[in-house]
C-alpha positions in Angstrom: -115.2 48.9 89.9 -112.6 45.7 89.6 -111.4 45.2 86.5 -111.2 41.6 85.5 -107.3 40.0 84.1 -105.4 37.0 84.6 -102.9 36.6 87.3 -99.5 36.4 86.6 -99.7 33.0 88.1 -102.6 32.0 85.4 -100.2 33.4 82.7 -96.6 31.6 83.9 -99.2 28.3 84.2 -100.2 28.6 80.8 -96.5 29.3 79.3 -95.1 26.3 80.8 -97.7 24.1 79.5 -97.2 25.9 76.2 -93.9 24.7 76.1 -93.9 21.5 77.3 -96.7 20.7 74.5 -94.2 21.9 71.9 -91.5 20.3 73.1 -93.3 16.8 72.9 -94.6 17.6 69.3 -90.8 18.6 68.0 -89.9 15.3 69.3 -92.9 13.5 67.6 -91.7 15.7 64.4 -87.9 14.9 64.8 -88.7 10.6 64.9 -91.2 11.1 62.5 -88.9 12.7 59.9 -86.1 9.9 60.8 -88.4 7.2 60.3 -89.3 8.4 57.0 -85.6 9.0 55.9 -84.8 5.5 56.6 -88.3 4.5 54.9 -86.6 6.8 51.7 -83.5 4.8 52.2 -84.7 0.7 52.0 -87.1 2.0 49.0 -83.7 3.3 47.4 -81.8 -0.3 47.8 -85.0 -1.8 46.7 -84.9 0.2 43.3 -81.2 -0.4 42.9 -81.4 -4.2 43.6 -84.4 -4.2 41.2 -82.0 -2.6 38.6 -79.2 -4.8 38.8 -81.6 -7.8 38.5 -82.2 -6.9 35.4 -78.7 -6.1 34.6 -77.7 -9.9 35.5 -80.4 -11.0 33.4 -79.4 -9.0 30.2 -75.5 -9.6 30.7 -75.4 -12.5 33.0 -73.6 -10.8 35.2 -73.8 -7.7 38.1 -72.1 -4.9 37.3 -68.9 -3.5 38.3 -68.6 -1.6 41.4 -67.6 2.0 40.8 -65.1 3.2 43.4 -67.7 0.5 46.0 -71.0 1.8 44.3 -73.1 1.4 41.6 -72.0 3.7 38.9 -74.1 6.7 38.0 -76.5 6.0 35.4 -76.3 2.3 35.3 -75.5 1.4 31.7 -75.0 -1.8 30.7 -70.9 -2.4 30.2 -70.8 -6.1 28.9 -70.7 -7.2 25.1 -73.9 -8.5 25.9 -75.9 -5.4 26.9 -73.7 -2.3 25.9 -75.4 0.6 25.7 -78.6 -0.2 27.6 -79.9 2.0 30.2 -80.8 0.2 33.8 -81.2 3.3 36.2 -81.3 6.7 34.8 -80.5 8.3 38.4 -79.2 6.1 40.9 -81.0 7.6 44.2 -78.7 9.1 47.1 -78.9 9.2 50.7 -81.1 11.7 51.9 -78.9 13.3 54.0 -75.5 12.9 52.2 -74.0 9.2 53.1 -73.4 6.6 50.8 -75.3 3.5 49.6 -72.5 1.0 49.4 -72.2 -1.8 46.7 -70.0 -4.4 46.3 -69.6 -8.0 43.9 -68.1 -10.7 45.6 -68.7 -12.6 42.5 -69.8 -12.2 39.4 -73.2 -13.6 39.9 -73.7 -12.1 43.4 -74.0 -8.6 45.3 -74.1 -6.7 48.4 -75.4 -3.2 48.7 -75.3 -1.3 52.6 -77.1 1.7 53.6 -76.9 3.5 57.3 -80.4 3.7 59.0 -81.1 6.0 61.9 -83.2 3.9 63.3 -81.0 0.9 62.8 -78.1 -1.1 65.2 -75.2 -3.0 64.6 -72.7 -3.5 61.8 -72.9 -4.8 58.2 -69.8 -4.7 55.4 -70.1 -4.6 51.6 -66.6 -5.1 50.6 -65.0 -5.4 53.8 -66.1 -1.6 54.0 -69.1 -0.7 56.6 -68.4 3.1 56.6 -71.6 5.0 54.5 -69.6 8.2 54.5 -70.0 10.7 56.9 -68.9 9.1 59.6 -71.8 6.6 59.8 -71.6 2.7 60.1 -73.5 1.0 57.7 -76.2 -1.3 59.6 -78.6 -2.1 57.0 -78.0 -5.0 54.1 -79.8 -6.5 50.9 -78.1 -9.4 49.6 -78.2 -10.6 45.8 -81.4 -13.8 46.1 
């Protein structure tokens, strides 16, 4: 009586194939995790930009830059709006580099964040290095 089993050709086949199916999805998993970092990251300059609006229109002015960011919480500093609160958390990279800000004048801004998904160069400051060794490439401008 023959006893019935798979080959050891069968069985290598189906490995390899195996593998090659999870090395695709890592990939997939490793752009799709990137992508959403850098989604994280333009939401976070949105929120900040959104709170220094509001700043400007309380004091009629942007705030300071602390050490080329926005200070942690974002309090308002002029005689006009001492006291009040902006941003109770200003949000941080994801993985650990730095949102940039800088005030070329007192009615203007520039904040710069590094996306992975991003090229090129932008400065805030004359700076374009969002810590870690990473070029900032991503901008949002005062309107």
């Amino acid at each position: 009586m023959r006893k019935s089993a798979f080959t050891l050709i069968e069985l290598l086949i189906t490995v390899a194939i195996m593998g090659i199916l999870f090395s695709i999805s890592i990939f997939a998993l490793t752009s799709a995790r990137s992508s959403g970092r850098d989604g994280k990251r333009q939401a976070d300059l949105q929120s900040i930009a959104s709170a220094l609006e509001i700043y400007r229109s309380d004091c009629g002015v942007y705030p300071s830059p602390s050490s080329g960011r926005v200070s942690n919480p974002l309090t308002g500093s002029e005689a006009a709006c001492a006291g009040n609160n902006y941003m109770q958390e200003v949000p941080q990279d994801p993985q650990g580099g730095v949102y940039l800000y800088a005030r070329p004048t007192a009615t203007s801004y520039e904040l710069c964040a590094h996306l992975e998904g991003g090229s090129g160069t932008e400065t805030c400051g004359g700076s374009s290095n969002c810590g870690s060794g990473m070029t900032c490439n991503y901008k949002i401008v005062s309107p």
